[in-house]
N, C-alpha and C positions, 0 to 999 in steps of 0.2 A: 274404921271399926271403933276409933273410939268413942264415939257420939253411941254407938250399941252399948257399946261396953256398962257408958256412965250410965244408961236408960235415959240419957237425953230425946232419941229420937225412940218409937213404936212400931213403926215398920220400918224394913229396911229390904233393897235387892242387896243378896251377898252369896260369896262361895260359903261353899261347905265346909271347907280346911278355915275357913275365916273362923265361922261360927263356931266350931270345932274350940279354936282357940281362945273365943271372948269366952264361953262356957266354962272356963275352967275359971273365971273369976266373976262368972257372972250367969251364975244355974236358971233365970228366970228367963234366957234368951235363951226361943225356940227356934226351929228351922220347919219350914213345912212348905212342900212340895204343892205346886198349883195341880188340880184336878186335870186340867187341859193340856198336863204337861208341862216340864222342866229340859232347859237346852241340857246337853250334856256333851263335855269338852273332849279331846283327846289331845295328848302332848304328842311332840315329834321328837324324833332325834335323829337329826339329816347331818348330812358331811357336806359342807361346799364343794362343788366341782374341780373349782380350786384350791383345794386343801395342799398343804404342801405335806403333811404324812398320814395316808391315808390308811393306814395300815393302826396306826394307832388309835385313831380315832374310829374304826372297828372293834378297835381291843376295848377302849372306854366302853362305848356302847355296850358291847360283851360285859362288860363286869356289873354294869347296872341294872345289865338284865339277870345277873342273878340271882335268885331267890333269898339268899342272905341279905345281900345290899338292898335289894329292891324293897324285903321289910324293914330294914333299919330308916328307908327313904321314907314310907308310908308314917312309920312309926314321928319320924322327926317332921313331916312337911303335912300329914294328918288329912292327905288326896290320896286316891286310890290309885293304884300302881299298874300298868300294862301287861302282868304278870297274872295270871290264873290264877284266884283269890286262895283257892284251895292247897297252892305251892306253899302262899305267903300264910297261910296257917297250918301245915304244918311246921313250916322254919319257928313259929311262936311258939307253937307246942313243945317242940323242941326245946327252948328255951326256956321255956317256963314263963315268959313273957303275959303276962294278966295284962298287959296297958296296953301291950300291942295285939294281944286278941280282941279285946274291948272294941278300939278303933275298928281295927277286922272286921264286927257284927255291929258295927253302928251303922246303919241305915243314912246317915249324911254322908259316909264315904262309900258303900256299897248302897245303893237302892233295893229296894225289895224286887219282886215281879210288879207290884201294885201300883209301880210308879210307871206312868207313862215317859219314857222317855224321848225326847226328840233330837234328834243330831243339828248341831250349828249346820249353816249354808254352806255348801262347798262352796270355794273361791270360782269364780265364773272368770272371763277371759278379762273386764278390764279389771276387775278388782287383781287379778294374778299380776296383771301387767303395772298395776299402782304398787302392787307388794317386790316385786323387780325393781321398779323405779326408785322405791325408797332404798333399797337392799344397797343400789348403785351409789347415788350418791352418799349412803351414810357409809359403807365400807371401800368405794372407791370403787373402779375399774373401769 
């Protein structure tokens, strides 16, 4: 991002949380959505099968899903949150929060309807089986 930032380069492929953040030093960088459609991610949050407490690592998940945390996340990380938009503004309302409503209704971390969305590839059998393969040998087992 820093080549965006400096305006060294004029286009760029980027996230939206990216762009989010050269903008604050750098108003003249836009973001705009291809007509034919923009991939659109989703995070995980999985437990290993071998977790050795697996009970806590329900509780983490638990806390992150709540509407407090999950806007302090959007707020700090400036992606859009697994959380029903409409939770994470009232917790801003709440608050009194202008920076994190802001984020809220900016169209780079929530899309309009107007934006065609398309979902990445689900992982198919050998790609699952390359993402196992890596998992093993970088974590062992």
């Amino acid at each position: 991002m820093p080549a965006l930032n400096s305006s060294q380069v004029c286009l760029a492929q980027a996230w939206s949380g990216d762009v989010l953040v050269v903008q604050d030093s750098n108003p003249d960088v836009e973001f705009v959505n291809p007509d034919d459609g923009a991939l659109y991610w989703v995070d995980f949050m999985v437990i290993p099968r071998d977790a050795k407490n697996v009970e806590l690592a329900h509780e983490f998940i638990n806390f992150l899903l709540r509407p407090d945390i999950a806007a302090k996340n959007v707020k700090y990380v400036r992606y859009a949150s697994g959380i029903d938009k409409k939770y994470l503004v009232q917790v801003a309302e709440k608050w009194g929060d202008q920076d994190l409503l802001n984020i809220l209704n900016n169209p780079l971390v929530y899309p309009g309807d107007n934006v065609h969305l398309i979902p990445s590839p689900v992982l198919d059998e050998d790609m699952s089986r390359m993402v196992e393969t890596v998992r093993l040998h970088v974590m062992g087992g």
